[in-house]
N, C-alpha and C positions, 0 to 999 in steps of 0.2 A: 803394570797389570796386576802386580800382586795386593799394591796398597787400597783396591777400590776391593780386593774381597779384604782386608782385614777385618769389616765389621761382621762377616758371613764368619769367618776363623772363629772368633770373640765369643759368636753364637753356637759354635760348635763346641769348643772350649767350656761356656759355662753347661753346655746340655752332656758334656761328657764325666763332668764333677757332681750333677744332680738326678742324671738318669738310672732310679733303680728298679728291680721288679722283673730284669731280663727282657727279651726279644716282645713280648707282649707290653709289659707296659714301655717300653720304650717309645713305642708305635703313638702313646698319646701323646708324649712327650714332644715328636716330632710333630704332630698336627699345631698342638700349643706353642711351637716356635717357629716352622720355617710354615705353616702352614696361615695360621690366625696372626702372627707376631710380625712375621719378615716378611709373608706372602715369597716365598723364593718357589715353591711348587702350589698349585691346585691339589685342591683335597682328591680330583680326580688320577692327577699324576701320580699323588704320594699311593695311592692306592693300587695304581698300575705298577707302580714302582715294589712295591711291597708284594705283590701278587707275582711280579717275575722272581724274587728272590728266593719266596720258597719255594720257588723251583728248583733251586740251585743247590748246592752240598756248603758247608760252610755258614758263618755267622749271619743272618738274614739282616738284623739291625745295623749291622755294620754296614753290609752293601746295601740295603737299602741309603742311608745317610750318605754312602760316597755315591749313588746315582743322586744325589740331591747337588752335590757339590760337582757333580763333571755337567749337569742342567748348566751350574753358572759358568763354570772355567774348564769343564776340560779335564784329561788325567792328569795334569799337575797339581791341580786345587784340589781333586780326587782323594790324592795319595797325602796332601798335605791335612785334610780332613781323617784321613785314614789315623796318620799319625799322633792328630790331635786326639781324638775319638778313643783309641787301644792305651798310648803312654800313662796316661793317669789311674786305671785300673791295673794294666799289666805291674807296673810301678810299686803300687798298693801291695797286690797280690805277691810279689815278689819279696817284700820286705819281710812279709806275711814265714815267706818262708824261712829268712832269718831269726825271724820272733820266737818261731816255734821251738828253739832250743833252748830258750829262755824262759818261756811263763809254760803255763795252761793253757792248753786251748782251751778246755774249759771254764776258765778264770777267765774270758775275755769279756767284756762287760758289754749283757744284749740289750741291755733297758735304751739306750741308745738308739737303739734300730726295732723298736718295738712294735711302733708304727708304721712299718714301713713297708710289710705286706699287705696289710687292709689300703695303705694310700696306693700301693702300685695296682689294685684290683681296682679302685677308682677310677686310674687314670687309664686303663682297660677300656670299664665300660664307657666311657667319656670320647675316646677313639672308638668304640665301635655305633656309640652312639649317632656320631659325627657324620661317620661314614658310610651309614645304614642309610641317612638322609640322602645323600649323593646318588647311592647303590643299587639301593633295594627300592623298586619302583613299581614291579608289577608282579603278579602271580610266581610266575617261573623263577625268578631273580627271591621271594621270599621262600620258592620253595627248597632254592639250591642255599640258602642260607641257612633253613633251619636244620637243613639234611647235613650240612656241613656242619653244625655246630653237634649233633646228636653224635656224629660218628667220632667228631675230634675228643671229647666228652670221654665215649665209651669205648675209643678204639685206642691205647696209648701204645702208638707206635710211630717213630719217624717218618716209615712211608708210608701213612695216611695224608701227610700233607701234598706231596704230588699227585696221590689217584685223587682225592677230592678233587685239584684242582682240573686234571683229565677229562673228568665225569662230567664238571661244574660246564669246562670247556666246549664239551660233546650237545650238554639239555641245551646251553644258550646260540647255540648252531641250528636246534633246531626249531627252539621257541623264538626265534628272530631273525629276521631277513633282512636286515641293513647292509648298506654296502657303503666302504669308504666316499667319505666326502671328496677328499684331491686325495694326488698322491704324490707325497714327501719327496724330496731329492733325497737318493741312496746314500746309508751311510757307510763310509769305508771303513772293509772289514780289516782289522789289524790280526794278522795271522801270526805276526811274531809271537803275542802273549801266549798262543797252544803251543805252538812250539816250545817257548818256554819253560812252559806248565810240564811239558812231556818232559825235555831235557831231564829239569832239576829232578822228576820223579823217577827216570831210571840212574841218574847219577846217584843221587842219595841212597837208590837198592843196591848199589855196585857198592859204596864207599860204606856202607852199612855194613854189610855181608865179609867184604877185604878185610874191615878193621875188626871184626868179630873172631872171623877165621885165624886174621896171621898175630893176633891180640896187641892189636894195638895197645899204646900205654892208657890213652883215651879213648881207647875205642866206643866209651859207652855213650860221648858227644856224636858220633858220630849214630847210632844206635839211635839217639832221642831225635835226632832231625828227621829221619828217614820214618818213626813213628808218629811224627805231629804233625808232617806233612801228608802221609796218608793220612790221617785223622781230619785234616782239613780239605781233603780232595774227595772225600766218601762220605764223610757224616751230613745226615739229614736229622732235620729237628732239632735244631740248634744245641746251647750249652747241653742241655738236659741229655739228649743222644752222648756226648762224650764220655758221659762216667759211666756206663757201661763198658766203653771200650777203652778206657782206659784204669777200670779195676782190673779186665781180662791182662792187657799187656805188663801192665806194672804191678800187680798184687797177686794176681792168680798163677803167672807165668814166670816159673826163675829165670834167670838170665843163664847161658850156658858159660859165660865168663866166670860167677862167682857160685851158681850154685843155688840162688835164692829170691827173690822177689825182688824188686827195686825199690819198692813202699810197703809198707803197714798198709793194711784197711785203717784203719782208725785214723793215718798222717793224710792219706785219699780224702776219709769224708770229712776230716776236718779241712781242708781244704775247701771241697764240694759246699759245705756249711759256710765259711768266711766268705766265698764269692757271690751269694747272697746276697749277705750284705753292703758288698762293695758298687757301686756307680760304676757304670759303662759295661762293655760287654762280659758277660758270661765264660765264653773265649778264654777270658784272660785269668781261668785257673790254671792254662798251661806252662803261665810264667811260674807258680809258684810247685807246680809239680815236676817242670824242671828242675828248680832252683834244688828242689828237695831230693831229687837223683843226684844232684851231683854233688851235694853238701858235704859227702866224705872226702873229698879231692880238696878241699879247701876254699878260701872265701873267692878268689879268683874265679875257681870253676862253677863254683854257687851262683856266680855273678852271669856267667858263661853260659847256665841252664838256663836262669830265665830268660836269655835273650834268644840262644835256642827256641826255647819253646814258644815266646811269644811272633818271634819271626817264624816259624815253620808250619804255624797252625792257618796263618792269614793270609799266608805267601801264594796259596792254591787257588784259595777262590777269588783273591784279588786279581789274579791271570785269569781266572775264567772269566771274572763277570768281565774284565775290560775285552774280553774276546766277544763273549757268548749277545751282550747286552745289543753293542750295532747290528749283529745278525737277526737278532730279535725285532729289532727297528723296522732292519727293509720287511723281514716277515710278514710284520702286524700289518701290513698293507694290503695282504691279500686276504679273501673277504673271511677264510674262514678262521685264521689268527682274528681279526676285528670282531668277528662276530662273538666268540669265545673268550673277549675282555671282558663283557659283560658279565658271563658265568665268572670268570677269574676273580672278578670283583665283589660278587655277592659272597662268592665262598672265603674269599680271605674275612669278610664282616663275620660271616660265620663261625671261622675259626678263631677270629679274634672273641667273641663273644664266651664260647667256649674255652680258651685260654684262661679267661679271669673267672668263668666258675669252677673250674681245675685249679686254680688258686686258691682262688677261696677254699675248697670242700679242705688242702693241705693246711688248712690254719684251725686251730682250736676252736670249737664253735663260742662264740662271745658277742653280747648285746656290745660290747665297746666295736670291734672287729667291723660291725654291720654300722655303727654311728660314723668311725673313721670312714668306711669306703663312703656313705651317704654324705658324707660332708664334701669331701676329696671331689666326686665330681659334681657337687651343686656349684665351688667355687671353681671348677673347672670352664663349666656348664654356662655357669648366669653370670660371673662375673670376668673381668680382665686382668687380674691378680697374677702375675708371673709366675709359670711353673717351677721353679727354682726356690722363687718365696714359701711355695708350699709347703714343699718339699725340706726345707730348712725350717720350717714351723713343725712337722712332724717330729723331724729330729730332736727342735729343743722341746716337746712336748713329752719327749721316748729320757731326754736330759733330765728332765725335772721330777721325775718318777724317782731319779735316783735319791733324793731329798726329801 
């Protein structure tokens, strides 16, 4: 069973070494490969798919991609995608925090990545473009798109992306009166994953708290699980919500162990900056802000952080979405989940829309800035040129600057 998805792996593999730009451009990414390339979902699904997620607390790119992969096999292919999709950034990031006792961060060489904001605002509007065609149909559907787009824009807050979606959910209930066509055999609810999900989160506040109190020798592994796993079971608004809360926990807050902060603001946003640049989820600066708590214990424990952080932060919503996603399922059958896809749909275009001018407005304004993005989705757009090749043509474009 496994050898008929290796070509589905392969795809996820190369989209997790060329996907940069965060939860928004990732979303082209995905249209340009499982959507035009592999056909594994309709633009309709990916969308459905994408609109349940930022419902959810946790990395939205991520779960949306493993609902692509449980469409073909199921939670086995899910979690194998999972794997695929985090190791190679988390990887990255972690090394990152090896490096850092070594060079500059400053001295890290950005001509490399220089293009790399204007091509992810491309491949932005390229996905919103996409899926505006699908979406946005008639009055109501453009008006919850542009409303969406104005508030996401002006409102920068994590929980703007569920009330939009609420709102979006509420006008298309009553701008439309459709009613399912059949209705789907029930999907079974797995109640093990909440359970789960509950367990680890009071275990981790118990064994947090014990090791804190009776001071453990490590107690401060014990300290980073129990914060990266509430970090992934609360945050909304993907990578970008995190570094707020975790300059609060690890920079603003001493530890009652030592006395002091766990991080520097500066070893934080240099972080926050490298993940940037780095391919695949956002997420995975909690490999390298582990790594970086535990660097005084030795290269072991260093080693120990980032696997901490990087399991603790996806451990949450990977148990949600596999719980929350089937109950979602039977839901959308009744008429007024069905009716309110439609709103779901318009406002995710909208917020995607708005994501890549929230992009943009964070880059230096530049006649080159506006050629890149212009370029990035015309070859998006008009031609069949591999997202991947792009995306490695940007790079050696950001390479040759250096010369």
């Amino acid at each position: 069973m496994l050898l008929r998805h290796i070509p589905f792996l392969k795809a996820v593999l190369w989209y997790a070494i060329t996907a940069f730009g965060g939860p928004q451009g990732h979303i082209g990414m995905m249209v340009k490969t499982f959507v035009q390339k592999r056909h594994d979902v309709t633009e309709e699904e990916l969308l459905e798919y994408n609109s349940f997620c930022q419902m959810l607390p946790g990395p939205s790119s991520t779960q949306t991609v493993m609902l692509i992969a449980m469409k073909r096999g199921g939670i086995p292919l899910a979690i194998l995608t999972l794997l695929l999709w985090v190791l190679p950034a988390a990887f990255i990031m972690g090394a990152f925090s090896f490096l850092i006792y070594y060079i500059n961060a400053k001295e890290i060489q950005t001509n490399l990545f220089m293009y790399i904001q204007p091509m992810s605002v491309g491949f932005i509007a390229f996905a919103a473009a996409r899926m505006m065609k699908v979406s946005v149909k008639h009055f109501a559907t453009w008006a919850i798109m542009v409303g969406a787009g104005i508030a996401t824009v002006f409102i920068r807050s994590p929980w703007i992306f569920p009330i939009i979606l609420l709102l979006a959910g509420s006008i298309s209930n009553v701008s439309n009166k459709r009613i399912p066509d059949a209705r789907e055999k029930p999907k079974p609810i797995r109640w093990v994953n909440i359970w789960l999900f509950a367990v680890v989160f009071i275990i981790a506040g118990i064994l947090s708290e014990v090791a804190r109190s009776h001071k453990w020798e490590h107690a401060i592994a014990f300290n980073l699980f129990e914060n990266f796993y509430r970090f992934g079971a609360i945050v909304f608004g993907g990578g970008q919500a995190l570094l707020p809360m975790m300059l609060y926990q690890f920079v603003h807050r001493p530890t009652q162990l030592h006395h002091q902060p766990m991080l520097s603001s500066v070893e934080l946003l240099t972080g926050y900056g490298l993940v940037q640049a780095v391919p695949g989820p956002v997420f995975s600066i909690c490999s390298f802000v582990g790594g970086m708590v535990m660097s005084p214990y030795g290269t072991f424990w260093q080693v120990m952080g980032c696997i901490i952080g990087t399991v603790a932060v996806f451990l949450p919503s990977t148990l949600l979405l596999f719980f929350l996603f089937p109950l979602y399922q039977n839901l959308r059958q009744h008429v007024i989940i069905y009716r309110a896809l439609e709103g779901f749909n318009a406002a995710v275009v909208g917020i995607i829309w708005a994501s890549g001018i929230v992009l943009f407005q964070l880059m230096p304004f530049e006649w080159l800035n506006v050629v890149v993005v212009a370029i990035t989705f015309s070859l998006l757009f008009f031609t069949r040129i591999p997202s991947p090749l792009i995306v490695v043509g940007w790079l050696l474009m950001g390479w040759a600057m250096n010369y």
